[in-house]
C-alpha positions as CSV (number, residue, x, y, z in Angstrom):
1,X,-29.3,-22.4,-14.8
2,X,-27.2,-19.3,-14.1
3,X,-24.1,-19.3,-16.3
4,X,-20.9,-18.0,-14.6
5,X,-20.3,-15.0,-16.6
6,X,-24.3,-13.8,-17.5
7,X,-24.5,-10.1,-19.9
8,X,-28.1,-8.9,-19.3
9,X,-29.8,-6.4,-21.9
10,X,-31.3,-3.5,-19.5
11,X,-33.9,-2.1,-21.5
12,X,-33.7,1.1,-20.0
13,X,-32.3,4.9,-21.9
14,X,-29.1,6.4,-20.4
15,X,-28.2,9.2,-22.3
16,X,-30.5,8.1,-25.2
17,X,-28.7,5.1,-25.7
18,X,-29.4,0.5,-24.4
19,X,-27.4,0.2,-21.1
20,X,-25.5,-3.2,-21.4
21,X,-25.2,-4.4,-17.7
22,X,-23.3,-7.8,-16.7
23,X,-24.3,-10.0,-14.1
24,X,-22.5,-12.1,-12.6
25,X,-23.5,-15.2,-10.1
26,X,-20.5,-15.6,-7.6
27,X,-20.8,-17.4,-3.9
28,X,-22.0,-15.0,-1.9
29,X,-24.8,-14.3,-4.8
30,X,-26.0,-12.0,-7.8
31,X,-23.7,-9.0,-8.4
32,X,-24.9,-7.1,-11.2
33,X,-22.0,-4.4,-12.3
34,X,-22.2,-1.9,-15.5
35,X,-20.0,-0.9,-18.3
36,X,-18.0,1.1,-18.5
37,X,-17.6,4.6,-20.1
38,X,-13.9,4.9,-21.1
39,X,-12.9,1.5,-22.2
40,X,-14.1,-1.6,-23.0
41,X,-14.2,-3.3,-19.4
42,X,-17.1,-3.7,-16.8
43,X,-17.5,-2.4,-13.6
44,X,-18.7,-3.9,-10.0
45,X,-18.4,-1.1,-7.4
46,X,-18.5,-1.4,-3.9
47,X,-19.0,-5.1,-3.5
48,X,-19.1,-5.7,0.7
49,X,-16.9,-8.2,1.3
50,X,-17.1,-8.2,5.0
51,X,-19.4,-6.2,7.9
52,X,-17.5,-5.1,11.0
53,X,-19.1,-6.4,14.5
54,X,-21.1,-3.5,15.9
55,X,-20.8,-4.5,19.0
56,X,-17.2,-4.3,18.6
57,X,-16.0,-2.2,16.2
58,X,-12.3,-1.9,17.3
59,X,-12.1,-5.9,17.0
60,X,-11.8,-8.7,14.2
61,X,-14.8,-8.2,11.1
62,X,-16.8,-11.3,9.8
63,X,-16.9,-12.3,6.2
64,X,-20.4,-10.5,4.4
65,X,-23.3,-13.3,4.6
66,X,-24.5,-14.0,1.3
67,X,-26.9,-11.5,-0.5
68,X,-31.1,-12.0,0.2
69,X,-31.7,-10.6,-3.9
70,X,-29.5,-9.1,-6.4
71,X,-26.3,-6.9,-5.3
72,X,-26.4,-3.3,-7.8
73,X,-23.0,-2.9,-7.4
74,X,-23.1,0.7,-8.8
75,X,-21.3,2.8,-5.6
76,X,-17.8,3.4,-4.7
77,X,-18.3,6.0,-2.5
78,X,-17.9,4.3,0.7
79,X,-14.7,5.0,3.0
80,X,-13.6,3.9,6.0
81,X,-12.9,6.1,8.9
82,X,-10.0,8.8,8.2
83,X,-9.1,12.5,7.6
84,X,-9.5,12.2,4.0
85,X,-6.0,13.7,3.1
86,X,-6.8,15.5,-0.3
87,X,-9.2,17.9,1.2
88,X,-8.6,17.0,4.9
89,X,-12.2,16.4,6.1
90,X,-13.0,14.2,8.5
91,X,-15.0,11.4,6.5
92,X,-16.4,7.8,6.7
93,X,-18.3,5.3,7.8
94,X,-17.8,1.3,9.4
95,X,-19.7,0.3,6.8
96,X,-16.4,0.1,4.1
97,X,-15.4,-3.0,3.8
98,X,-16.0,-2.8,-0.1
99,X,-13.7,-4.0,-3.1
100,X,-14.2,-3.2,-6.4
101,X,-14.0,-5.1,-9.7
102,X,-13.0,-4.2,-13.3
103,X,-13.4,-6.7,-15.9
104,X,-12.0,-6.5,-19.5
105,X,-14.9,-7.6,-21.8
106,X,-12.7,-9.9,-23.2
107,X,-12.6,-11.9,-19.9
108,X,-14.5,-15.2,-19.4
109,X,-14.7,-18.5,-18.6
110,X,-12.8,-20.0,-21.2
111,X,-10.4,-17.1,-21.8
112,X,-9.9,-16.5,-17.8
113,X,-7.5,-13.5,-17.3
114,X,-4.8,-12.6,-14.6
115,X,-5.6,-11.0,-11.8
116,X,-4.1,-7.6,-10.2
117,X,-4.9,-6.7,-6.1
118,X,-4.4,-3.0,-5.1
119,X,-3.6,-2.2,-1.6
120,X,-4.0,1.2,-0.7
121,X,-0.9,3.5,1.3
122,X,-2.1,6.3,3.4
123,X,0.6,5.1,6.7
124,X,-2.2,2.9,8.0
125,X,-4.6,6.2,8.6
126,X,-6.1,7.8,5.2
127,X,-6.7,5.9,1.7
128,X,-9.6,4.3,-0.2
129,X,-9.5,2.3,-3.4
130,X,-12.5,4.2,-5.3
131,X,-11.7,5.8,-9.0
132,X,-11.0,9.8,-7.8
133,X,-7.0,8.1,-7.1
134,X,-7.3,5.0,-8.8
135,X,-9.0,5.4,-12.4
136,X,-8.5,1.4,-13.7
137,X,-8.5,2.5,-17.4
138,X,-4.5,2.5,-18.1
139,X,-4.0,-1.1,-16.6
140,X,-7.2,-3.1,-17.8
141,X,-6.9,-2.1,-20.8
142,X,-3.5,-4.4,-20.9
143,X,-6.2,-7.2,-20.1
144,X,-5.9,-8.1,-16.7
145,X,-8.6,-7.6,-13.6
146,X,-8.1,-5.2,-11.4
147,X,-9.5,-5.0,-8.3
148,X,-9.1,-2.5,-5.4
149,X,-10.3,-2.7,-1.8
150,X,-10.9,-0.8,1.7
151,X,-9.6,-2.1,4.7
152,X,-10.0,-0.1,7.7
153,X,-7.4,2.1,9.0
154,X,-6.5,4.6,12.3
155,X,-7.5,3.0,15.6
156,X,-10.3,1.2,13.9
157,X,-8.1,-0.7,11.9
158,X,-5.3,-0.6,14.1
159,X,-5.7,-0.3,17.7
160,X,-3.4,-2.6,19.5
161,X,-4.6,-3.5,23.1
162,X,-2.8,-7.1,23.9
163,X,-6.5,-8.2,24.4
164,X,-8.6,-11.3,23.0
165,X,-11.4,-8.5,21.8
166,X,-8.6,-5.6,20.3
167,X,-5.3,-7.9,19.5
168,X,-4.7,-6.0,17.3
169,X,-4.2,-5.6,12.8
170,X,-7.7,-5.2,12.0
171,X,-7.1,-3.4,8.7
172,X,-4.7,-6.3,7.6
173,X,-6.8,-8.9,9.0
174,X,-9.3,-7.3,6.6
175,X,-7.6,-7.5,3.8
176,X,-7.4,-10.9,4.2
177,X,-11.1,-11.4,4.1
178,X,-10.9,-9.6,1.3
179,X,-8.0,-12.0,-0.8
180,X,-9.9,-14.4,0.7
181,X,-13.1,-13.4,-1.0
182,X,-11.5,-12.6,-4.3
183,X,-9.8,-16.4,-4.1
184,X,-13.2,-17.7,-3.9
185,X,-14.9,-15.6,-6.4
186,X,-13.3,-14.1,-9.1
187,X,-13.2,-17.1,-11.5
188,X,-16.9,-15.9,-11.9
189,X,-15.9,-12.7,-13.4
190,X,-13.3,-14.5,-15.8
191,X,-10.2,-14.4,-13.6
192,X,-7.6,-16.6,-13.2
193,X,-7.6,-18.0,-9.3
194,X,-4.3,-19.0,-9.6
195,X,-2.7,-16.2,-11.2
196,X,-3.1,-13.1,-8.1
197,X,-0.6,-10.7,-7.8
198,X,-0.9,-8.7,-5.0
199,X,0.3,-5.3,-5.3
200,X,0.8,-2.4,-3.0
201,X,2.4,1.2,-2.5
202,X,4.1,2.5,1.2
203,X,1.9,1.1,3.7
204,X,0.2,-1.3,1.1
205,X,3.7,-2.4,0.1
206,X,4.0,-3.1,3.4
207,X,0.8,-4.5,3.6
208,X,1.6,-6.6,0.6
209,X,4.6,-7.6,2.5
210,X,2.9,-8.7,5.5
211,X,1.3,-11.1,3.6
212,X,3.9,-12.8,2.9
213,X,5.3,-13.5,6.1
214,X,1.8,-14.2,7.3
215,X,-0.6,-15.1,4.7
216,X,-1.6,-18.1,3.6
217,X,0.5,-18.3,0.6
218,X,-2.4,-19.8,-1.8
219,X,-4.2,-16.6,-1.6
220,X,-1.2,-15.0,-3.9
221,X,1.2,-16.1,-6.7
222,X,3.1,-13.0,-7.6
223,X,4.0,-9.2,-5.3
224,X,4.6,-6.0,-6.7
225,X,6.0,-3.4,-3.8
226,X,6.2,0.0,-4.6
227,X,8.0,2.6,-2.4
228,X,7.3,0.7,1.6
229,X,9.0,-2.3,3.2
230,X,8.4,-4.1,6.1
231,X,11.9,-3.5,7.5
232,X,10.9,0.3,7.9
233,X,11.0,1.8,11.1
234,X,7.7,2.7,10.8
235,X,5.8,-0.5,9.9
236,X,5.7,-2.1,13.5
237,X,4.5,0.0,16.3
238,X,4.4,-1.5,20.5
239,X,1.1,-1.7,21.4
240,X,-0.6,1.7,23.1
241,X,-2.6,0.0,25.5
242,X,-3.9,3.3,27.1
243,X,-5.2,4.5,23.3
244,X,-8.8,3.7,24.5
245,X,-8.7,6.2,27.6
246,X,-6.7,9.1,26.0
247,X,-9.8,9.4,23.0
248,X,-12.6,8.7,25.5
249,X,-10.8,11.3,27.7
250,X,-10.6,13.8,25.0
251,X,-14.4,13.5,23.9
252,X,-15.2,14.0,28.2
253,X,-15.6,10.3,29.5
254,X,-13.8,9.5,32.5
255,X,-12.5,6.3,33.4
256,X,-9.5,4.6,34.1
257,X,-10.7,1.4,33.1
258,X,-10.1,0.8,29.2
259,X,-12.9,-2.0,28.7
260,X,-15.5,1.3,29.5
261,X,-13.6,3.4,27.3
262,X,-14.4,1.1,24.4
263,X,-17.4,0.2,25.2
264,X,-17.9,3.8,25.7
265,X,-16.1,4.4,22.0
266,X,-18.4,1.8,20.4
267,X,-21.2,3.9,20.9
268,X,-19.8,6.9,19.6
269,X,-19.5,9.0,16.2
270,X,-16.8,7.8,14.2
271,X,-16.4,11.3,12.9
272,X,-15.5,11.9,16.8
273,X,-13.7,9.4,17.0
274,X,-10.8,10.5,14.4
275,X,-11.3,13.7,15.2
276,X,-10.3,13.4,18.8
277,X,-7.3,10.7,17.0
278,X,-6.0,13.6,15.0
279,X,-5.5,16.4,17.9
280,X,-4.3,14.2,19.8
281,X,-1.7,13.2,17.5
282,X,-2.1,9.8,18.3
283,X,-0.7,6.9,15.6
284,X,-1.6,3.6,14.8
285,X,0.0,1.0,12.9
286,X,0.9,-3.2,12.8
287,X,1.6,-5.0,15.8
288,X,3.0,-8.1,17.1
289,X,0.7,-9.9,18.5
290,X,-0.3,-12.0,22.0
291,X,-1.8,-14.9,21.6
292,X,-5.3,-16.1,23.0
293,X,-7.2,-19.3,23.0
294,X,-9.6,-18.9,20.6
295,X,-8.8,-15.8,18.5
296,X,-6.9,-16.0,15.1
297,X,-3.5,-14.2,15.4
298,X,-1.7,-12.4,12.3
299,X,0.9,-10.8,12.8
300,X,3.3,-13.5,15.5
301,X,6.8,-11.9,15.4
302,X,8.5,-9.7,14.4
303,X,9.9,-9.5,10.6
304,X,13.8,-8.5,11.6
305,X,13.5,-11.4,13.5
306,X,11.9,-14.4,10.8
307,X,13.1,-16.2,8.0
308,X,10.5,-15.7,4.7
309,X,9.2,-19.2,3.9
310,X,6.3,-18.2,1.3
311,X,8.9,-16.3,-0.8
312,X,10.1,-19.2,-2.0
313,X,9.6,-19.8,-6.3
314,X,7.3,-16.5,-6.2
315,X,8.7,-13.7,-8.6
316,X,8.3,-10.0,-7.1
317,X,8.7,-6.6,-8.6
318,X,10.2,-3.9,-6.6
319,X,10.9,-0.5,-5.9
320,X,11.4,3.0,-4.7
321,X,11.5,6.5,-6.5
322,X,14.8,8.9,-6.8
323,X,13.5,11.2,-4.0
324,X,11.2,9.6,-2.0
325,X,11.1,12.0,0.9
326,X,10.2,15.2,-1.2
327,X,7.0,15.2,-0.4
328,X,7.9,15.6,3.4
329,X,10.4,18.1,2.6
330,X,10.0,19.8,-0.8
331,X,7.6,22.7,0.3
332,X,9.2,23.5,3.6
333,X,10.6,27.2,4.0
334,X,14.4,28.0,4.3
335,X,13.9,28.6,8.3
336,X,12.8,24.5,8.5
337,X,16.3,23.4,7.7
338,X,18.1,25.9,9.8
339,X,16.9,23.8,12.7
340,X,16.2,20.8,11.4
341,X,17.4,18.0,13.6
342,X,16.3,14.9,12.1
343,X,19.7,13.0,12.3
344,X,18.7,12.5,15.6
345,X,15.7,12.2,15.7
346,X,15.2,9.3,13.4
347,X,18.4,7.4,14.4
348,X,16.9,7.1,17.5
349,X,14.0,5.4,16.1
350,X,16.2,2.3,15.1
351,X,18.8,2.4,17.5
352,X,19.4,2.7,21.1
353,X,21.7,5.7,22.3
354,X,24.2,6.3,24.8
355,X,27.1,8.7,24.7
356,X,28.9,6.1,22.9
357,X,26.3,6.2,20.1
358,X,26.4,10.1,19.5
359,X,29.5,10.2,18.2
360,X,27.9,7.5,15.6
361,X,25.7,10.2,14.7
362,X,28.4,12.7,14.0
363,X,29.4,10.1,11.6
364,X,26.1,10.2,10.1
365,X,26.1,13.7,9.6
366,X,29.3,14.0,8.2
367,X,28.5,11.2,6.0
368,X,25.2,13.2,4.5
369,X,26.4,17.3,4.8
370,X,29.8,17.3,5.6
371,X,31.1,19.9,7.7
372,X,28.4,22.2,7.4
373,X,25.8,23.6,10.3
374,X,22.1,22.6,9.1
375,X,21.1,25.3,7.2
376,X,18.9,26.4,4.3
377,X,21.4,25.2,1.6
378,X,20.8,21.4,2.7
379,X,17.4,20.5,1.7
380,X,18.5,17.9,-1.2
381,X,21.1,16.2,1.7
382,X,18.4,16.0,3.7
383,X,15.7,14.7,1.4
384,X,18.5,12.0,0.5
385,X,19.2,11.1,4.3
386,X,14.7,10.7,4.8
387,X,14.6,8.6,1.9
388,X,17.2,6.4,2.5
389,X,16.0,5.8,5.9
390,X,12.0,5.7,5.6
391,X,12.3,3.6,2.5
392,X,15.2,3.6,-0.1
393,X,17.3,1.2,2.6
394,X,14.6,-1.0,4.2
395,X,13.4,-2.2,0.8
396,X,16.6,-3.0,-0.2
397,X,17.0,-4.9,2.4
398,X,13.4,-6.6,1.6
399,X,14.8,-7.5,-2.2
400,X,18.0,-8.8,-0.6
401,X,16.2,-11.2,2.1
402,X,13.7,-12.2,-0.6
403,X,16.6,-13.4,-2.7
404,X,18.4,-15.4,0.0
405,X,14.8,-17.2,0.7
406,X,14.7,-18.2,-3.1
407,X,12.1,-15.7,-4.6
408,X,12.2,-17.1,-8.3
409,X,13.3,-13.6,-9.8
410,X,13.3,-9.9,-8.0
411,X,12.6,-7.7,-10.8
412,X,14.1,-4.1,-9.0
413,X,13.5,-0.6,-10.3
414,X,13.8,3.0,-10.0
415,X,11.2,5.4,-11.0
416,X,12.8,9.1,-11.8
417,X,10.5,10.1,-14.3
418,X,9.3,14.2,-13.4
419,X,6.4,15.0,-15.5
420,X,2.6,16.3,-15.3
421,X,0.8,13.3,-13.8
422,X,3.4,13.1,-10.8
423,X,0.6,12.2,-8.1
424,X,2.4,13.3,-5.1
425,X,4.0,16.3,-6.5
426,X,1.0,17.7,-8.5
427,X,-0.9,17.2,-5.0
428,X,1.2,19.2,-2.4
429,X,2.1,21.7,-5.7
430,X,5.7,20.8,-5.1
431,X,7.7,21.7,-8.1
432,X,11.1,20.8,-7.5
433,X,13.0,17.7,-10.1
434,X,13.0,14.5,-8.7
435,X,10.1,11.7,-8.2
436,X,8.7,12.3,-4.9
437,X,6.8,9.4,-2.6
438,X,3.6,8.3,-4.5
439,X,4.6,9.7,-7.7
440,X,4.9,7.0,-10.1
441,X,0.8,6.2,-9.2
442,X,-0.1,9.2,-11.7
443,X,0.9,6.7,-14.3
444,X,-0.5,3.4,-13.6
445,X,-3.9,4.5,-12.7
446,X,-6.3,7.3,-14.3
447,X,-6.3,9.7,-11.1
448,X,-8.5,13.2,-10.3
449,X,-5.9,14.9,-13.0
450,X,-7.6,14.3,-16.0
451,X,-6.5,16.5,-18.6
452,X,-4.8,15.1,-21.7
453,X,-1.4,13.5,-21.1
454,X,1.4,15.0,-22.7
455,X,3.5,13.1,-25.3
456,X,6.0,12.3,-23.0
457,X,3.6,11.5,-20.1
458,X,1.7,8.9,-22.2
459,X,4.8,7.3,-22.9
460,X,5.6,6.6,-19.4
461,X,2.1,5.4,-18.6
462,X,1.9,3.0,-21.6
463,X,5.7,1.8,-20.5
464,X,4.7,1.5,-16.8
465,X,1.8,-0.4,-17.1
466,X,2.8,-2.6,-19.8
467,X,6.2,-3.6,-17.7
468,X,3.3,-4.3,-14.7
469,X,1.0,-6.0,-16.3
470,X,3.3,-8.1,-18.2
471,X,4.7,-9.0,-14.7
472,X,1.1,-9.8,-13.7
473,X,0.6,-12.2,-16.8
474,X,4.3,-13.8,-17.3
475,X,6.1,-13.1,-14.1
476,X,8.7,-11.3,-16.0
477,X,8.2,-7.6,-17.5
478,X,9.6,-7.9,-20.3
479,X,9.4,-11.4,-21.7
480,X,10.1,-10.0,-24.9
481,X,12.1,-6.6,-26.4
482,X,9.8,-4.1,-28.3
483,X,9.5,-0.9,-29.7
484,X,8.1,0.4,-26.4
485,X,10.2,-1.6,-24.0
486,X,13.5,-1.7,-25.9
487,X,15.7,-2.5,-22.4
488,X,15.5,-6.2,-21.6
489,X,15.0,-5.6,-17.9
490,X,16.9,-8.6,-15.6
491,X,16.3,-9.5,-12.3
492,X,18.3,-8.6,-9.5
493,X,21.3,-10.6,-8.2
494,X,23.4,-10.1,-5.1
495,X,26.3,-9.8,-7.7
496,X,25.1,-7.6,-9.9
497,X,22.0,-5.7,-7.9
498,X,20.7,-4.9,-11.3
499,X,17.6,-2.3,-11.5
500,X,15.4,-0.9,-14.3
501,X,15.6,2.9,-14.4
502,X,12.0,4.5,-15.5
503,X,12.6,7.9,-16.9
504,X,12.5,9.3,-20.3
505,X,14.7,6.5,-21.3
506,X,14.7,3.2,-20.2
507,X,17.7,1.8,-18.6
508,X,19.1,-1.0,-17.1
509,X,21.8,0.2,-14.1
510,X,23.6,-1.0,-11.4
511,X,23.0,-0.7,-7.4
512,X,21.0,2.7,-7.1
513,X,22.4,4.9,-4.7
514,X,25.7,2.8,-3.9
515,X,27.5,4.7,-1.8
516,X,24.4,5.8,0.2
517,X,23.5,2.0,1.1
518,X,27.1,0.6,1.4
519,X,27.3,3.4,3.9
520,X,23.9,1.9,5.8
521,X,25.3,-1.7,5.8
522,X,28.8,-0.7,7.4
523,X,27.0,0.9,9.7
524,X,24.2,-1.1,10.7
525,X,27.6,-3.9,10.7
526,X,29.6,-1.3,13.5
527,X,26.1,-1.3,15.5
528,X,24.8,-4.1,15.5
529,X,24.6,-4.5,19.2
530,X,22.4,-1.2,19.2
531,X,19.8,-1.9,16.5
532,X,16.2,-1.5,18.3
533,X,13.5,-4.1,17.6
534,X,11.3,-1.6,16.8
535,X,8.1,-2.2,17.8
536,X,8.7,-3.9,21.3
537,X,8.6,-2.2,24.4
């Protein structure tokens, strides 16, 4: 009889030396990982967990039938459709639906280990969950699994037609499979089935967050949200339902009719496919969606609008970086913020105007940059005013709502740490102060920088992931004071609106940014009647 946890001796040389290989007998079959070279964990890459429907590739993907022999699960390469944003290729294939699994050795069945979910960002268009980004090494080796997963993305993932084939939320409908399989299955690599937290950064914080609202809540015990919020402007979108016809259109089939137009888009090159998606400018994210006799719907209304149930007794960890919006801004020339006219722009994303409304906005301005004309000398106003709007301000209204629906502790902090591994910054060669979007990810996984970490650097990664993966085992980051972690971090109260400040010294503060978001709330308060339901036509 298989055991559930089964090491196999490969008698084969690599590199001169006996290849120790584990294999592993889970529902869906054999899956026979490796070992791995920089720690003492194992590897199973590229495990399918689902197969998309050929026939319709735009719609809802099945789970993966169980494996005919042994699955070698050696290859992480796999990516789903995108313009891969590091080298901006057009890369990919439908066949992604992969997770990956990396198991301390220490793991088994009678010393079962927590488990921590990765959810990808990339706005619901690029990302993938192999090692080049996210290297397991710092966080496994706090013994806990890790596992990371594709889910697909663009108008694969995301094309919303108001249709029983193309309702819509593929990608998170995906990801469900994929909780779903790792539910089911990881007790057979030593994890703990009852101890999943579910972690994401931007649009898999939001992700993460969707899950919550929607979810079955016994797929997930604990949330970690990094830098995305549900509440964003940009995490519901109304359904395009001419998306079909404007790609076929682009790539020279004519119709008017958008069933031929996919079933004219089924047939073709995915490669063409985002290609055509990318000059035409065209964006996909979560929708609300109809419902249909027959078809499982997700996402059923809209978050502004719902009360949060599952939140209640689940303890989250939460938060945003000092300047989130750097990455959007930081490299821009002097000429950019002479004309900038973002104020605008993005207040009337969440609000509906009239002229009654633009002399709101001159309070917004004046609020921001004072009396001053945009001009070159305002970049950090305007980094501040992005931030608070894309993500610093939705996710503190997340935490706050999460509170009020009893979450059992939100655990909120601020990462300002600048140093070498900052992912985002090191990325776009932006060398400004300040932790842009993205940037605390350089320290909590073992990304395509690999070159020694300074002194201070590994200090922040052994900080960060200890305060995560102590969330993932306890629910509370710092159950006990040490050496390292000398700030007992406490949760967050709508009295005190404690946070956890990450940067070459730990500290525990008070209400990040207070003027900035008591600013948002009296004026969300004075315009209430104007607030869009973004996302709804």
């Amino acid at each position: 009889m298989w055991t559930r946890w089964i090491i196999f001796l490969v008698f084969g040389l690599t590199q001169g030396q006996l290849r120790l290989d584990p294999l592993v007998n889970t529902k869906q079959g054999l899956i026979r990982g490796q070992s791995a070279s920089d720690g003492d964990y194992s590897m199973f890459l590229g495990i399918p967990y689902a197969i998309v429907d050929e026939d319709n590739p735009f719609g809802a993907a099945v789970p993966h039938p169980a494996f005919e022999g042994v699955f070698s699960a050696y290859d992480e390469s796999a990516m789903c459709p995108q313009v891969e944003e590091y080298n901006n290729t057009i890369v990919g294939t439908l066949d992604c639906l992969h997770l990956n699994i990396y198991v301390p050795h220490v793991a088994s069945s009678s010393n079962r280990l927590p488990v921590l979910v990765w959810i990808h960002g990339g706005a619901f268009a690029h990302g993938f969950s192999n090692r080049y980004v996210y290297g397991p090494k710092f966080l496994v080796q706090h013994n806990v699994i890790l596992v990371t997963l594709n889910y697909r993305l663009g108008p694969y993932g995301f094309m919303c037609l108001n249709t029983p084939e193309v309702p819509g939320n593929q990608g998170l409908k995906d990801q469900v499979l994929a909780l779903r399989w790792i539910k089911e299955n990881i007790a057979e690599f030593g994890g703990d089935a009852n101890k999943i937290t579910i972690m994401g950064e931007s649009a898999g914080a939001v992700s993460v967050e969707y899950h919550v609202y929607f979810s079955d809540p016994q797929l997930y015990n604990q949330i970690i949200l990094q830098s995305g919020s549900i509440l964003g402007s940009w995490s519901v979108r109304a359904p395009d339902e001419t998306a079909p016809l404007q790609i076929a259109h682009h790539l020279g089939f004519q119709t008017d009719d958008s069933s031929e137009a996919l079933n004219f888009l089924k047939g073709v090159d995915t490669r063409l496919v985002i290609g055509a998606v990318s000059e035409l400018e065209l964006e996909f994210g979560a929708c609300i969606e109809q419902d249909f006799e027959g078809v499982e719907a997700f996402v059923t209304g809209h978050p502004l609008n719902m009360d949060v149930p599952n939140i209640n007794n689940v303890p989250v960890l939460a938060g945003f970086n000092t300047q989130e919006c750097l990455f959007m801004y930081g490299n821009e020339p002097a000429s950019f913020f002479i004309t900038w006219n973002g104020f605008n722009t993005l207040l009337n994303e969440i609000f509906h105007y009239d002229e009654e409304f633009r002399e709101m906005e001159d309070i917004f301005r004046h609020f921001y940059i004072g009396d001053e004309e945009d001009n070159e000398n305002l970049k950090w106003e305007i980094i501040d005013f992005g931030s608070d709007f894309y993500f610093n301000y939705p996710m503190e209204q997340s935490m706050k709502k999460y509170i009020e629906h009893g979450a059992k502790a939100v655990f909120r902090y601020v990462f300002s740490y600048s140093g070498g591994r900052n992912l985002m910054k090191n990325s776009l060669n932006v060398t400004s102060d300040g932790a842009a979007h993205a940037d605390e990810i350089g320290y909590l996984f073992d990304y395509f920088k690999k070159d020694t970490p300074s002194e201070d650097d590994q200090r922040i990664i052994d900080q960060i992931t200890t305060l995560w993966t102590n969330f993932v085992k306890y629910g509370d980051p710092t159950p006990d004071t040490t050496e390292l972690l000398y700030v007992k971090w406490n949760p967050m109260t709508l009295d005190t609106y404690n946070y956890l400040d990450i940067d070459k010294e730990l500290a525990l503060k008070k209400r990040p940014f207070n003027a900035r978001m008591a600013f948002w709330n009296l004026f969300y308060k004075a315009n209430e009647d104007k607030v869009k339901i973004f996302g709804v036509e």
